[in-house]
C-alpha positions as CSV (number, residue, x, y, z in Angstrom):
1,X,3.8,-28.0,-22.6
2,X,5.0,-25.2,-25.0
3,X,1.8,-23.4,-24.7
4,X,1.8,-23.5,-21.0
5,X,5.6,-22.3,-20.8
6,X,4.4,-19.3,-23.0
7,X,1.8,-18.4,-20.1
8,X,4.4,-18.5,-18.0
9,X,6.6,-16.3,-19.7
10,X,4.1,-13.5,-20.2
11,X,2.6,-14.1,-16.8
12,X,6.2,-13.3,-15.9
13,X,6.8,-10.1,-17.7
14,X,3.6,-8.4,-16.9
15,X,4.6,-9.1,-13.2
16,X,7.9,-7.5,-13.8
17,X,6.4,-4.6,-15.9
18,X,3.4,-4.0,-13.1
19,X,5.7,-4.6,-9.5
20,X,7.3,-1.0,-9.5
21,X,3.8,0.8,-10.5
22,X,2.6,-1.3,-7.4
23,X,5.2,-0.5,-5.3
24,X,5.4,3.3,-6.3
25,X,1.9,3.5,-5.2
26,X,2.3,2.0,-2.0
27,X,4.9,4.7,-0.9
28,X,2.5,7.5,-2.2
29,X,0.2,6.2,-0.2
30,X,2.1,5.7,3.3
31,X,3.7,9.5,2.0
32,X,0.2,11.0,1.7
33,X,-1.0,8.9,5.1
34,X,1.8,10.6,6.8
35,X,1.0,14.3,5.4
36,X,-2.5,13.8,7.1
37,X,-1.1,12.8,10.2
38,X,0.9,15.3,10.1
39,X,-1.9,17.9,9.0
40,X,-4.0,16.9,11.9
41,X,-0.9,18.1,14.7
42,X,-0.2,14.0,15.2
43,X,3.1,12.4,14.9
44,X,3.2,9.3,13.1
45,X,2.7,5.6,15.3
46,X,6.5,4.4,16.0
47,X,7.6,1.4,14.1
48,X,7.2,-1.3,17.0
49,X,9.1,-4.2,17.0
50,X,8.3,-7.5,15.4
51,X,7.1,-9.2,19.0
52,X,5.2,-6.4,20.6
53,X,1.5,-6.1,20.5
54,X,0.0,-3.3,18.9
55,X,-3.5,-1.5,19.6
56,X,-5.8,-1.8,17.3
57,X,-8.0,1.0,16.5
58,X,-11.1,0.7,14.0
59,X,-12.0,3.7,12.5
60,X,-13.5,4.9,9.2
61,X,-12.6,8.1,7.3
62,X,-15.0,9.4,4.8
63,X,-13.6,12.0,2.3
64,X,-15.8,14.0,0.2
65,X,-15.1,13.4,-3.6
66,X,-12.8,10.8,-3.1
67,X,-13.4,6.9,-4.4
68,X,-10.6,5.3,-2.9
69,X,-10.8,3.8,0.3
70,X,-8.3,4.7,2.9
């Protein structure tokens, strides 16, 4: 039981040490989603509300010298 409580207790500090790099990165990447929209002369999709149905539009962007899948 100790050793299991130990897992537990690092499991829980990594999580706390790791959630705000995870979270930074998320705004960067709705930030740097926006600047394209913006680049491109659109304005950004308005927040909807939680009931209203949404279009859903599939399309793939492939950026030269990039890795990361957007």
């Amino acid at each position: 039981m100790n050793t299991f409580l130990s897992y537990l207790v690092i499991a829980a500090l990594v999580a706390l040490i790791l959630l705000p790099a995870f979270v930074g990165h998320a705004q960067e990447r709705r930030i740097d989603r926006q600047l394209r929209e913006a680049e491109r002369g659109r304005t950004p999709a308005p927040r909807g509300t939680a009931g209203a149905a949404q279009p859903v539009v599939a399309t793939r962007h492939l950026f030269a010298g990039s890795w990361a899948r957007v």
